[in-house]
N, C-alpha and C positions, 0 to 999 in steps of 0.2 A: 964478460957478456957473450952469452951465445946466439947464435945468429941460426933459426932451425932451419931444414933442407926444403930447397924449394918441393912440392908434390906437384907433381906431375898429375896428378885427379881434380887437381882445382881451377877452373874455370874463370878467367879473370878478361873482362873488358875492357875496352877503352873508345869513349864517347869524345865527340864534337859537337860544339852549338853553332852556329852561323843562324846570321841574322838576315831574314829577307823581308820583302815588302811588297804588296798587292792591293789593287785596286777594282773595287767593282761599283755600277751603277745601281744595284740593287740594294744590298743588304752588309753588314761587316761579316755575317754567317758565311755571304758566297765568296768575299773576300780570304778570307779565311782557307775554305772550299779549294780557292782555286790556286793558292799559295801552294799547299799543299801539292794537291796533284801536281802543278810544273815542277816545285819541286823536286817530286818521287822519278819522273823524268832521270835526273842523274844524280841523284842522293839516294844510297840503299841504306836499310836497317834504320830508316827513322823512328821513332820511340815516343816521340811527345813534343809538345810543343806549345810554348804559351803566346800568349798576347801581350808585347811590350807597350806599343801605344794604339792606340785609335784617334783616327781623323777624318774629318768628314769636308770635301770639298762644297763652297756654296758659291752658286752664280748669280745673281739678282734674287736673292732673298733667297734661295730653293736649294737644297742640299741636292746635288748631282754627281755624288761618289762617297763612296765608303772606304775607307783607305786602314789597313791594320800594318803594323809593323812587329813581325813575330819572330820570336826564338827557335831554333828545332834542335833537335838532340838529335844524331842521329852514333848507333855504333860503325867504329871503323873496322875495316875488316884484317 
């Protein structure tokens, strides 16, 4: 079995997911929104990011927060 040479022209990464969580009183969109930006804060090379759950706080009948709990990819350097 031969094992070929590494090349040195090929481009190879290497990604992290960490999982974070946000809360906003408007929408799961600015949730989302705002995850993100604190995020980018001290996370570089983010890449994508989905939606694990959605939740929605309710206080006497009335939804009073949007709550996402999201994945992010981000490349490490």
């Amino acid at each position: 079995m031969s094992i070929a040479p590494e090349r040195e022209d090929v481009l190879t990464s290497v990604a992290k997911v960490i999982e974070i969580t946000a809360e906003s009183p408007e929408s799961f969109e600015d949730a989302i929104r705002k995850a993100i930006t604190k995020a980018s804060e001290t996370v570089h090379g983010m890449k994508a990011a989905w939606v694990n759950q959605q939740q929605v706080k309710i206080r006497d009948g009335n939804v009073v927060g949007f709550r996402v709990d999201l994945k992010v990819t981000f490349v490490l350097d």
